[in-house]
C-alpha positions in Angstrom: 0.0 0.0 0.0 1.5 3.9 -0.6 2.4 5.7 1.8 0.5 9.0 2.1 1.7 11.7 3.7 -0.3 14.8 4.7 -0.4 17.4 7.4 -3.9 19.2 9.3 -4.0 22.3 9.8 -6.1 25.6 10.6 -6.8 28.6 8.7 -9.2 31.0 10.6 -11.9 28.9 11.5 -11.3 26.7 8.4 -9.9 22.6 8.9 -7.6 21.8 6.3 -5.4 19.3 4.2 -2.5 19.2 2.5 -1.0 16.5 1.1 2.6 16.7 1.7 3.2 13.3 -1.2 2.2 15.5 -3.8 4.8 18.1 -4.5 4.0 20.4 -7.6 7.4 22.3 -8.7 6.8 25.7 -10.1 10.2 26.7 -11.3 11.7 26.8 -14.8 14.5 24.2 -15.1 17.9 26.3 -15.7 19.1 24.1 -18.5 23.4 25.6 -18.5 24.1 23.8 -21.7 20.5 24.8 -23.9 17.4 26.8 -24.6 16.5 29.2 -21.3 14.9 32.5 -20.9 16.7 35.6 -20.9 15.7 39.5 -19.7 16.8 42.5 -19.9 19.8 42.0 -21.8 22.1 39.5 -19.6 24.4 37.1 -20.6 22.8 33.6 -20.4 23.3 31.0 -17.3 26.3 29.2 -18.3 28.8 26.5 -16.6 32.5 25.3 -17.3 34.5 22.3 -15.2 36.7 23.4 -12.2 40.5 23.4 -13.6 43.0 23.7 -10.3 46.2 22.8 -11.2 46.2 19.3 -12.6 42.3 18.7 -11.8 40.0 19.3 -14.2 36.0 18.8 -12.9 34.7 16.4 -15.8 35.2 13.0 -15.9 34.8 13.1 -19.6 37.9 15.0 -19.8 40.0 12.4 -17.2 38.6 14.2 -13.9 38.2 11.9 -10.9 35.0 14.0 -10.4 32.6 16.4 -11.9 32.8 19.7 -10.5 31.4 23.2 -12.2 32.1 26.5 -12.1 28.1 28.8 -12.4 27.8 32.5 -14.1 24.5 33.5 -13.5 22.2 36.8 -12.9 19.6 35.4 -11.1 16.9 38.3 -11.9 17.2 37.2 -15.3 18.4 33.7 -15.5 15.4 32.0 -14.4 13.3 31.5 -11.6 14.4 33.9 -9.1 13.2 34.9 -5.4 14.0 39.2 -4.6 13.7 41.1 -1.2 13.6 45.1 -0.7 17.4 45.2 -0.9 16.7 44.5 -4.9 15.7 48.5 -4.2 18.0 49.5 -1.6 21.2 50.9 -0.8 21.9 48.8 1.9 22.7 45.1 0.9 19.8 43.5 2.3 20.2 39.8 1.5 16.8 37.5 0.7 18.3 34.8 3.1 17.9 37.3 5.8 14.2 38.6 4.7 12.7 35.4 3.8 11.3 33.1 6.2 11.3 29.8 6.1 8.3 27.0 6.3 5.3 26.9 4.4 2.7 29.6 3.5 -0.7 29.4 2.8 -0.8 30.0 -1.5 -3.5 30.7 -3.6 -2.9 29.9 -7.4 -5.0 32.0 -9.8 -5.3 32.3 -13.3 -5.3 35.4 -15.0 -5.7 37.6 -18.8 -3.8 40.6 -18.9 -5.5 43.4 -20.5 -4.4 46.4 -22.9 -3.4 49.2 -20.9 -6.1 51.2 -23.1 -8.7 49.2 -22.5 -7.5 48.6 -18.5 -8.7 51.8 -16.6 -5.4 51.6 -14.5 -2.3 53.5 -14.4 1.8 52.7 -14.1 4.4 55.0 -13.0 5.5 55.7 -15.6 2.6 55.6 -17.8 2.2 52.7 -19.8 2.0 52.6 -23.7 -1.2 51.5 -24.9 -0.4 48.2 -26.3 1.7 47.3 -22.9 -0.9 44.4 -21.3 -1.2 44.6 -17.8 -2.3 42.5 -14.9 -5.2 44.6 -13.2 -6.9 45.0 -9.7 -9.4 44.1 -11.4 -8.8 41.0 -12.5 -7.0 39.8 -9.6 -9.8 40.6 -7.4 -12.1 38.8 -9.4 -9.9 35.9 -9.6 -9.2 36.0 -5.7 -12.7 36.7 -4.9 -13.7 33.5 -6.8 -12.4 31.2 -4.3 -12.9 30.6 -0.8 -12.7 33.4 1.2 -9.4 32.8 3.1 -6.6 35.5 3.6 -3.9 34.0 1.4 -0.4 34.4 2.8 0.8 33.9 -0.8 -0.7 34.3 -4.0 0.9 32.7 -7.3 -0.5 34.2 -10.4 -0.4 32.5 -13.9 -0.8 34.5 -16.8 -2.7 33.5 -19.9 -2.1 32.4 -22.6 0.3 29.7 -21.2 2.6 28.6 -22.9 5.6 25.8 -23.3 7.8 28.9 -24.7 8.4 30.5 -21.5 10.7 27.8 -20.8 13.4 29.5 -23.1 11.3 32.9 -24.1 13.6 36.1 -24.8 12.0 39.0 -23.1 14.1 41.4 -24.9 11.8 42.4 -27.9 10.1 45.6 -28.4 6.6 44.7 -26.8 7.5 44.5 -23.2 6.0 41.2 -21.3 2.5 42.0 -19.0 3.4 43.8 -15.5 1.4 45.1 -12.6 -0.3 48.1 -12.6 -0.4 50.3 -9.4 -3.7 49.6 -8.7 -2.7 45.4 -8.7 0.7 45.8 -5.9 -1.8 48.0 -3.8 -4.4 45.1 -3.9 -1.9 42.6 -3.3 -0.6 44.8 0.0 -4.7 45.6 1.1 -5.4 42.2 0.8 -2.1 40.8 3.8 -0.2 39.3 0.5 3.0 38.3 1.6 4.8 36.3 -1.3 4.0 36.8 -4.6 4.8 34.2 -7.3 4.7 35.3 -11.1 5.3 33.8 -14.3 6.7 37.2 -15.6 10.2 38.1 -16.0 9.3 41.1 -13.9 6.4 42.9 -11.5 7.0 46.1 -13.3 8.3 47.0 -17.1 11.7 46.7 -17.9 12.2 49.9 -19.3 10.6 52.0 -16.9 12.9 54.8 -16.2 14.1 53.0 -12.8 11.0 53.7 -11.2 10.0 49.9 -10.2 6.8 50.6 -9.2 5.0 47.4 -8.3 8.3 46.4 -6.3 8.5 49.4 -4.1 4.6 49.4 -3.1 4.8 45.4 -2.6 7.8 46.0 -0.7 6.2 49.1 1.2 8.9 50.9 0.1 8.1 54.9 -0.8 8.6 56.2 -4.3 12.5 57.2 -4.6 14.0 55.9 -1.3 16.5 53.5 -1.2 16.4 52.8 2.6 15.9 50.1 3.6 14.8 50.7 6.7 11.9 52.8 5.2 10.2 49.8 3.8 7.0 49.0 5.8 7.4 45.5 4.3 10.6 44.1 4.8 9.3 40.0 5.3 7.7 40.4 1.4 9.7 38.6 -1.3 8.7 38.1 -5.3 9.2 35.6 -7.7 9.6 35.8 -11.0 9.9 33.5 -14.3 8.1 30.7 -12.3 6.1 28.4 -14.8 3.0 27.1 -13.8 2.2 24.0 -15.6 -1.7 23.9 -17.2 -2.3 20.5 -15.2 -1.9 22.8 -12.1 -5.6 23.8 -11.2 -6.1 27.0 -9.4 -7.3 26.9 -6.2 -5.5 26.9 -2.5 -2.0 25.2 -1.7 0.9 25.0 0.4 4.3 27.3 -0.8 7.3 25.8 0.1 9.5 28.6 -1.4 13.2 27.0 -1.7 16.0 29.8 -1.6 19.3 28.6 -1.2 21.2 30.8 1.7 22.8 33.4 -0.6 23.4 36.6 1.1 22.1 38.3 -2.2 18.9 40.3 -2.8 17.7 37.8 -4.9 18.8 33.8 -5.4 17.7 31.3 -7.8 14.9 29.2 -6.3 12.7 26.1 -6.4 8.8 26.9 -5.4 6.7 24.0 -4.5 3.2 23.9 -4.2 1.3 21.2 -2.6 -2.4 20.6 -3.3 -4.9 21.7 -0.2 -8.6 20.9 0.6 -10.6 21.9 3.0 -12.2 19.1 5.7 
């Protein structure tokens, strides 16, 4: 018989599940030797064997041992966990912001909309073929599920596609990003960890303003102090991928960061699937 493994817990007033057996990875595989996304202009993620001396890390090559040698950006070389200090002077590292354990994660699915057609505003002000994700429809979306006060809340855009395993984000329409009125939802509504399957909460080219970031990080337009920021426990993560066998509805994060002292690290979310007793 197989073993199952889940864990009870409470939410509010609100018995649940989740069944710990079941883990649901959410990050892009950072493949060093093929196809991988790439933002905002970096190098890609790439990898070469240790040489000390007489050693060389690849048994291929007469090594003893395989043993590799990583150049990576992580804000643009995959799926990627950021703090405040991504927007500070002071080196805040996400080791030191990000908690560990498990968060309470709600997965919703949502359209972006043409910023004409939106009724919402950037800073600066988008162009009107820029598609953003809206209050709006991230209300509706969170509103459509049971109403619990999420912890986390992982957002898939649509379409969804196999592409963003190896997209280029570096052509002349930008990918989708929040709009103001989205981050100040997401704060309103006690979001802690946000989860995207963008390359970034705000535009690329956006004059260094980072909008989104700063609000969901309670940080105030232009500081770079960190100790300003009313929300120094929030993280994002970007260029996750969602698979479409994934349903929406509630889960467990478990939001794997190795211990880089680094305002951002490569990482491994997890989601396991929750019901309600």
């Amino acid at each position: 018989m197989p073993r199952m493994t889940v864990m009870h817990f409470e939410q509010g007033d609100r018995r649940l599940v989740a069944d710990l057996a079941d883990p649901l990875p959410i990050a892009i595989p950072l493949d060093f030797g093929g196809p991988q996304p790439a933002f905002f202009g970096a190098s890609r993620a790439s990898s070469q064997p240790l040489r000390a001396g007489s050693f060389v890390g690849d048994t291929r090559a007469g090594g003893s041992c395989n043993c590799e040698e990583v150049s990576l950006a992580p804000h643009c070389n995959g799926t990627h966990t950021e703090c405040v200090g991504h927007v500070t002077d002071e080196r805040v590292s996400v080791t030191e912001s990000v908690r560990g354990g498990m968060s309470l994660a709600l997965l919703v699915s949502i359209e972006p909309v043409r910023a004409a057609d939106a009724g919402e505003s950037t800073d600066p002000p988008p162009e009107p073929d820029d598609r953003l994700v809206t209050a709006r429809g991230l209300a509706a979306a969170i509103d459509a599920h049971v109403p619990l006060a999420p912890e986390a809340l992982v957002v898939r855009t649509l379409p969804n596609r196999a592409e963003r395993f190896w997209h280029a984000y570096d052509g002349p329409a930008p990918a989708p990003y929040l709009s103001r009125e989205a981050a100040t939802l997401l704060v309103d509504r006690g979001v802690e960890h946000l989860v995207l399957d963008l390359p970034s909460a705000d535009r690329a080219d956006d004059h260094g303003r980072l909008t989104a970031h700063r609000l969901f990080f309670g940080l105030p337009a232009g500081s770079r102090h960190a100790p300003d920021a009313t929300r120094p426990r929030a993280s994002i993560t970007e260029l996750a991928f969602i698979a479409p066998t994934i349903r929406d509805g509630w889960y467990l994060l478990d939001l794997q960061i190795p211990a880089f002292l680094l305002d951002a690290a490569p990482s491994r979310p997890i989601l396991y699937p929750v019901r309600f007793e």
